[in-house]
N, C-alpha and C positions, 0 to 999 in steps of 0.2 A: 424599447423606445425611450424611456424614462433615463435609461442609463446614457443615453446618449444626448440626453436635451442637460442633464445634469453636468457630463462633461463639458457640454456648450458652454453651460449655465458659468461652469467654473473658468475656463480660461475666458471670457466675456467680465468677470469680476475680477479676475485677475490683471487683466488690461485696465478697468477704468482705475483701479485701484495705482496702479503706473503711470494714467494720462493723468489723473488727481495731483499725484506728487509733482511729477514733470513741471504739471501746467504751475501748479505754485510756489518753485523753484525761478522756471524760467519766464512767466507771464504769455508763452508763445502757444497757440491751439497748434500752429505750425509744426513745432519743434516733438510738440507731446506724443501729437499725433504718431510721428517718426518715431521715437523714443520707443513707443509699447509696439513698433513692428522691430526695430533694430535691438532693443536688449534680449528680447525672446531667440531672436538667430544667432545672435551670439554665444547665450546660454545653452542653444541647441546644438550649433558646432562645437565648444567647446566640451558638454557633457559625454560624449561618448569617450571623449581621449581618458577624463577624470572617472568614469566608471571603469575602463579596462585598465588603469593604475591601480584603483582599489580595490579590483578585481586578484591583481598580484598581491597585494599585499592580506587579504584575506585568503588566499592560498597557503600560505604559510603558515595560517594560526594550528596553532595546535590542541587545541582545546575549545570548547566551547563558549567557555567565558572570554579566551580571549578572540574567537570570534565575534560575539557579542559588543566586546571590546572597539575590535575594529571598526563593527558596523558601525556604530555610535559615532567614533573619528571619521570614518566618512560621510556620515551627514552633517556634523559640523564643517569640514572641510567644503560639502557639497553648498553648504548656507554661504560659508566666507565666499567662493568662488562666484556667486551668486551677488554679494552685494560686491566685490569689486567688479565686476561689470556694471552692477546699477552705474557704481561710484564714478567708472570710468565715462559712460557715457553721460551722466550728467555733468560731470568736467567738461569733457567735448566741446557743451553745449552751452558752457557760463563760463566757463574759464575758471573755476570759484572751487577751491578747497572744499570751503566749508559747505556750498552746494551738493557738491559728489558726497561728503559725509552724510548730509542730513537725507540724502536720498538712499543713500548704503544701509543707513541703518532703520528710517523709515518705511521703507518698501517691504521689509523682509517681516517687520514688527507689525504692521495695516495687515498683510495676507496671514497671519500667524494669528492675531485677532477678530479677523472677520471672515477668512474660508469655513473654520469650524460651523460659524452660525450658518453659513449657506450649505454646508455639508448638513447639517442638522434639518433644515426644513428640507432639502430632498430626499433623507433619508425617510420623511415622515410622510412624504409624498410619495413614496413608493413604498411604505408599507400599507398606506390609505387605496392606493391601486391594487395590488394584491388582494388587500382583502376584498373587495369591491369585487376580481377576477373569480376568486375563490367561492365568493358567495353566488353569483352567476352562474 
């Protein structure tokens, strides 16, 4: 149950964290609103094409390290892909260069400093339940 309020927990901060920027890019509750449903579907359609490329190209490694190697490049790859969608759908929505930038690289830098802390207190929230189970 814990594990499942926690993944709530996390795309719910993952959203406001999207309608935050949005909103103070574009001024629109409108637009934001729209924004943290349409970047997420995009990101969702587009991730399986970008895992079964990296998929090939991690077939090939030959070695360990440059397994390792790969994975690394495809999470960076999987981050870029990631803020050009922010990028592009805040364009969409402003018309504004520098809007799509400050949301490309904001978005990605907000979830990269604040999931850690929300992954931190539920992981402390479900070792506080456990033991709580265990002592029962």
């Amino acid at each position: 149950m814990v594990v499942a309020a926690k993944k709530t927990s996390q795309v719910i901060t993952h959203m406001a964290i999207a309608f935050a920027i949005a909103y103070a890019l574009t001024g629109s509750v409108m637009f934001s609103g729209l924004a943290i449903i349409i970047e997420p579907v995009i990101n969702v359609l587009l991730l399986p094409f970008h895992e079964k490329a990296w998929e090939a190209i991690r077939a090939r490694a030959r070695s360990e390290r440059e397994r390792y190697t790969r994975r690394a490049a495809e999470k960076v790859s999987q981050t870029a892909l990631h803020m050009v969608v922010g990028f592009t759908v805040i364009y969409c929505a402003t018309g504004s260069l520098a809007s799509g930038g400050i949301a490309a690289i904001l978005e990605p830098v907000c979830n990269v400093l604040l999931l850690p802390i929300h992954d931190r207190f539920w992981d402390r929230l479900e070792l506080r339940v456990a033991a709580q189970h265990s002592a029962a």
